[in-house]
C-alpha positions in Angstrom: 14.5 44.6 103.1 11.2 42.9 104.1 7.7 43.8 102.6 6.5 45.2 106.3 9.7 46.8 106.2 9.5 48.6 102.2 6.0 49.7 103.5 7.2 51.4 106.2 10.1 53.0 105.2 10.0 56.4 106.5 10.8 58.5 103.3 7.3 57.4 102.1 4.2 59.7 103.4 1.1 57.8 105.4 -1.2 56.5 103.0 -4.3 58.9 102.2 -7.0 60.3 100.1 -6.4 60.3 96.2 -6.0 63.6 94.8 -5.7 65.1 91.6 -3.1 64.6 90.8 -2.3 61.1 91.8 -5.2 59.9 89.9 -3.5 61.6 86.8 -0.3 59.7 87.5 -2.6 56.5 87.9 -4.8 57.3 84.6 -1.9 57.8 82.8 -0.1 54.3 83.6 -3.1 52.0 84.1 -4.4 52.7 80.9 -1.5 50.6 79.6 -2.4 47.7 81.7 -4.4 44.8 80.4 -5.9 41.5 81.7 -6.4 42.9 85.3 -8.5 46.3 86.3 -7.3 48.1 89.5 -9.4 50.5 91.4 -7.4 52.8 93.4 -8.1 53.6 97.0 -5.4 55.4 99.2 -2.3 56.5 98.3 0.9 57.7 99.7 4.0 59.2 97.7 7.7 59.6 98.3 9.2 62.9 96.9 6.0 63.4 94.7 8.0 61.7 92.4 6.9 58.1 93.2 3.5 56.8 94.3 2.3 54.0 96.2 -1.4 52.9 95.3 -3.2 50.4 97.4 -5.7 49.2 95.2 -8.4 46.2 94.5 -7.3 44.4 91.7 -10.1 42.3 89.4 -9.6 39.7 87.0 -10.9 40.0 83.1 -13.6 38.1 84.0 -15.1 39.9 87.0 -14.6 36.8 89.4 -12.1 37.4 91.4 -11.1 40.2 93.3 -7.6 41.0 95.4 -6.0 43.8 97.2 -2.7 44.7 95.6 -0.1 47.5 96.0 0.9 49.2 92.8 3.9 50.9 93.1 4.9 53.9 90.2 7.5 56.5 89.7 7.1 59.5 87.5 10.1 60.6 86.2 10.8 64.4 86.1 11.3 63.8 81.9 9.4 61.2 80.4 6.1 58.9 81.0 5.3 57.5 84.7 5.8 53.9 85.0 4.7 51.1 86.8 7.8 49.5 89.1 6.0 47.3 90.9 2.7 45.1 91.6 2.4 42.9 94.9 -0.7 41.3 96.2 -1.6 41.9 99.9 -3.1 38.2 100.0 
């Protein structure tokens, strides 16, 4: 399956506002992250059991800044994770 094709995949909702609770699910897994800060700006889920985050993504050093698509599934028991980072060069 292509990237165009992944994004667009109909089980997944249109992209839109954070809420709440997707900026818990964020919180929670990007704290776990280091080397790269991601500021989150839209999101859209799948089964409110996995998130897609389109975010801008900064190096350590403040110089250089990308758009990326984080991708992260909560499990119904246990920690949300992060399944997948792409850059939307």
């Amino acid at each position: 399956m292509s990237f165009a094709q992944e994004v667009a995949f109909d089980s997944w909702s249109d992209f839109g506002p954070l809420t709440r609770e997707s900026i818990r699910v964020f919180n929670e897994v990007i704290r776990r992250v280091s080397g790269i800060s991601y500021e989150p700006h839209r999101v859209s889920t799948d089964n409110d059991m996995s998130y897609r985050f389109l975010c801008a993504a900064t190096n350590s050093q403040g110089t250089t800044s990308w758009d990326v698509l984080v991708v992260v599934n909560e499990p119904v028991k246990g920690r949300p994770r992060i399944t997948g980072v792409r850059s939307l060069l």
